[in-house]
N, C-alpha and C positions, 0 to 999 in steps of 0.2 A: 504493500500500500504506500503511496506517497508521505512523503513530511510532509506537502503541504496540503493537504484536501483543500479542493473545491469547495466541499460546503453549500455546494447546490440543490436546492429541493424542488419537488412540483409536487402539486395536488392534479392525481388523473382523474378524468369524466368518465364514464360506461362507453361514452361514442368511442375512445380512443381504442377499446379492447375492442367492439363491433365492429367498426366499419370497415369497409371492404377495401378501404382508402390503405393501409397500412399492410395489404397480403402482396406477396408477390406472386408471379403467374404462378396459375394451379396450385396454389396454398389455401388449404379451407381454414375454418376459423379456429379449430385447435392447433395450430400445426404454425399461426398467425400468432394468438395468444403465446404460445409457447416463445416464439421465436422472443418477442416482445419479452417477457419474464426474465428470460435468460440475458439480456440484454441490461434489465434493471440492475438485477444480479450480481453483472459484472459490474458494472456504474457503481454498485453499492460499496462493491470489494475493492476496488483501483482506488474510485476518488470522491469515495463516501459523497454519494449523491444520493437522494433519499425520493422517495416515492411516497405520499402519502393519500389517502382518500377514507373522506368521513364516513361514520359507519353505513347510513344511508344509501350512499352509492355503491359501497361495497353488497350489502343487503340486494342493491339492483341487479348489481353486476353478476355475482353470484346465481341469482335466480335465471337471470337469462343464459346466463352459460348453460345453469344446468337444462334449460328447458328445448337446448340446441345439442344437447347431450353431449357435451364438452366434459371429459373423466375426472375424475374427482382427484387425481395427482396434479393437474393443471389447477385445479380451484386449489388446494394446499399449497402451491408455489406463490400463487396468487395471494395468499396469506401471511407466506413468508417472507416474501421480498417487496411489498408492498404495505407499508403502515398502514394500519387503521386506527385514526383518531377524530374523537368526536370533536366541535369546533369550540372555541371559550365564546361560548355563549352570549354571556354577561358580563366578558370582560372585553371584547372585540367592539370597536368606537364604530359607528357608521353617521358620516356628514346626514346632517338633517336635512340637504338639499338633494341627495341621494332620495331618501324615502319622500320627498315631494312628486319629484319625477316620476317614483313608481306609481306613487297615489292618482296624478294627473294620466298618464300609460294607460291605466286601468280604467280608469273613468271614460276615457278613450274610447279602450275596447267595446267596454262596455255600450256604449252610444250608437259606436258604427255596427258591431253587430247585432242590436236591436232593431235598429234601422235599416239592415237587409233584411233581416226575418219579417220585419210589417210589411217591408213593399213586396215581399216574395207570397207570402198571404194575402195582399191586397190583388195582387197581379192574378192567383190563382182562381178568386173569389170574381175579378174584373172579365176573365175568359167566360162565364157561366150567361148563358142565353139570356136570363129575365132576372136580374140580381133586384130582390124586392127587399124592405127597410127593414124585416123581421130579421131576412136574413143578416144583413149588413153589420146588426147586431149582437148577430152569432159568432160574426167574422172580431167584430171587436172582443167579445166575449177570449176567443181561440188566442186574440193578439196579447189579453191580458195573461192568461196562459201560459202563456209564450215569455211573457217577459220573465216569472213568477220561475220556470224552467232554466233559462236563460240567466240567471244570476245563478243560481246553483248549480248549474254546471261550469259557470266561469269559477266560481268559490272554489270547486272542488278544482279544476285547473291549477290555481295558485297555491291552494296545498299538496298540489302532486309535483307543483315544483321544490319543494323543500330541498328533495337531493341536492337541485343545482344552487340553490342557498344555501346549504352548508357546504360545499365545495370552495363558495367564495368566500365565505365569511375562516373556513377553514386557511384558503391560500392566503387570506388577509394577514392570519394571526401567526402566520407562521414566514412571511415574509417570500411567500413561492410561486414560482410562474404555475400559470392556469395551463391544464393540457385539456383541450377540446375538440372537437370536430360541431359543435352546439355554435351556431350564429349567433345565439340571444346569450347567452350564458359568454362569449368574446364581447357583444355590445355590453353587458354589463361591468365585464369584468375592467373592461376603457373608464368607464365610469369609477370604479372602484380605485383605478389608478394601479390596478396588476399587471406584472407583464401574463402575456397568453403564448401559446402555439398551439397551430393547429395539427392535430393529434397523429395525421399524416407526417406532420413532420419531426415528430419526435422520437421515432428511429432512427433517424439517419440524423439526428442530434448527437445522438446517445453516439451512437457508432462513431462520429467524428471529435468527440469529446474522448473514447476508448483511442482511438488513432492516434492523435496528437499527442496522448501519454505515452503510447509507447514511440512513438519520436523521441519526443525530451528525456522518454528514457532511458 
């Protein structure tokens, strides 16, 4: 091992184990995993470069491996050479102009996506041969519905993003680049003021950080 480690860390995402971004030809996704693992591995042993992800994502990760039937020796390397730590919660500072932005985002969403649901209901109710006032107000009846629908499925949205909040809020407290293939989860993480990479290119990080060690060495 070096005298002088690196002391590099990241926090990985699920996309970076998924995506098909990081296989090389005819590689399936165990065979991709693996490669990736052994990789961290070596980063950990050379030049104490650390991998971490909160339990959440691990919890995701895990389950989709297993549910692509990825062997349970690949899920325990996964366990080995990749930290899992849960975020400081309560001790991690977030700019209060940060949680505006999300507050207005949301509000956002919320508005535009109402507002294609009523005109796609209006549109549908507008095609109908003899649209009479009983009905009209059956249609509104359906829109209020609709809305009532519509927030708690947006609510449940933002609590199925947790993983990708504690990722950030993880990278924040630990001072480590974000590794993603997620668009939304780099847009925030700009905001957060983290470095990112995208998850494709974080093997052939790793590999040119192994390289240049054995150069200098």
């Amino acid at each position: 091992m070096s005298e002088n480690p690196l002391k590099q860390r990241f926090v990985l995402d699920t996309s970076v184990f998924i995506t098909p971004e990081i296989r090389t030809e005819d590689e399936d996704l165990e065979a991709a995993v693996e490669r990736l693992l052994d990789l961290v591995a070596e980063a950990k042993l050379e030049h104490n470069i650390s991998c971490y992800m909160p339990p959440s994502i691990n919890e995701e990760l895990t389950t989709m491996l297993e549910e692509r039937d990825v062997g349970e020796e690949t899920i325990e390397k996964l366990n080995t050479w990749v930290i899992t730590k849960s975020p400081a919660q309560y001790e991690v500072m977030i700019p209060a102009e940060i949680v505006y932005g999300f507050i207005d985002e949301m509000s956002d969403r919320v508005n535009r996506g109402l507002r294609v649901s009523e005109k796609a209901v209006r549109k549908a109710e507008q095609s109908r041969k003899e649209p009479d006032h009983e009905h009209m107000s059956e249609v509104d009846k359906v829109i209020s519905d609709l809305r009532d629908e519509y927030r708690r499925a947006l609510r449940q949205g933002v609590l199925d993003s947790r993983e990708d909040f504690d990722l950030l809020i993880l990278a924040r407290e630990l001072d480590a680049g974000v590794v993603t293939e997620d668009t939304g989860i780099i847009n925030w993480a700009e905001d957060f003021g983290l470095r990112y990479l995208r998850g494709r290119s974080f093997p052939p990080l790793i590999e040119e950080y192994l390289a240049a060690g054995d150069r200098i060495g």
